[in-house]
C-alpha positions in Angstrom: -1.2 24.0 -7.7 -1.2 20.4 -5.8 1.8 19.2 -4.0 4.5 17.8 -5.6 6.2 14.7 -3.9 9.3 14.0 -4.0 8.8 10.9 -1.5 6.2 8.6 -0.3 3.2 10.9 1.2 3.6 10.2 5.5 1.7 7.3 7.2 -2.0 8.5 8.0 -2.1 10.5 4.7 -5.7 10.5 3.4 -7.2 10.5 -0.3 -8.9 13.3 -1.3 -12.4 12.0 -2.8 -13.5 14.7 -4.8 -11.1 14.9 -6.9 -11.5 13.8 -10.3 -8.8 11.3 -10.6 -9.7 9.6 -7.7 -13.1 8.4 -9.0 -12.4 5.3 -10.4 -9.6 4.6 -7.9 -10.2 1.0 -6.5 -6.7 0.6 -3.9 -4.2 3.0 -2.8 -1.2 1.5 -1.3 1.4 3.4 -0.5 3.8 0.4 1.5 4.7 3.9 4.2 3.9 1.2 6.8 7.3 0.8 7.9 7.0 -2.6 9.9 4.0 -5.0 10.8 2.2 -7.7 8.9 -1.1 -5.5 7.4 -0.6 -2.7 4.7 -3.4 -0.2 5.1 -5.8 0.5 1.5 -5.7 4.3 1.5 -8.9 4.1 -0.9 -11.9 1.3 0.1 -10.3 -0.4 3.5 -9.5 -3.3 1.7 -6.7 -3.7 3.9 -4.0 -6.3 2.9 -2.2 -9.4 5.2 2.2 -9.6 4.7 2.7 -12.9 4.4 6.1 -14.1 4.0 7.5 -11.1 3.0 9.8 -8.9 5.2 10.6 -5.1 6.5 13.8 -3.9 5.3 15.6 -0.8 5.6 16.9 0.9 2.4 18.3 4.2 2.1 15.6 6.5 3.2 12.9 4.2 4.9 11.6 1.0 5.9 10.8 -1.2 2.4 8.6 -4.3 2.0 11.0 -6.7 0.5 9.7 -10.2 -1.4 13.6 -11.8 -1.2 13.0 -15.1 -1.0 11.8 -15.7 -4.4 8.6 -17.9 -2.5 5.5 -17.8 -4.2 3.8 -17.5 -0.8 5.6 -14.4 -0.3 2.7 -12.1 -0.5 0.4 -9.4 0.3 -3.3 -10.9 0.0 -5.9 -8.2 -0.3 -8.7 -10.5 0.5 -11.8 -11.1 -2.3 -13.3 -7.8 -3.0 -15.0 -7.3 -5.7 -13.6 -4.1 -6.4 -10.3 -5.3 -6.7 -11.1 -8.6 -8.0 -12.7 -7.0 -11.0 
């Protein structure tokens, strides 16, 4: 039997390709970051750019949080096709 999470999987934690729900996956973000303006695309490297948003912390870890209600408060994953589809 897999593992069951109870939290977010740790920062580094890699996808496991042959399995069969990962297939079709196009981007895996897990936001485990913790601080930094990039949030790392577990799936196809289509890394994202923070922009305007900030690292907060919450009860159990760092959170990305969108507060100001801005619409440049973002995370822009660039223009690949995969995700653009």
């Amino acid at each position: 039997m897999g593992k069951i999470w109870v939290q977010k999987p740790p920062f580094g934690s890699q996808i496991n390709f042959g399995h069969p729900l990962s297939r079709s996956l196009v981007a895996c973000f897990l936001f485990n970051e913790g601080g930094g303006l990039k949030i790392r695309d577990l799936a196809r490297n289509n890394n994202g750019a923070i922009s305007g948003a900030l690292w907060k912390p919450s009860i159990k870890e760092q959170i990305l949080s969108f507060v100001g209600g801005s619409s440049t408060d973002n995370v822009n994953c660039g223009k690949s096709s995969a995700i653009n589809n």
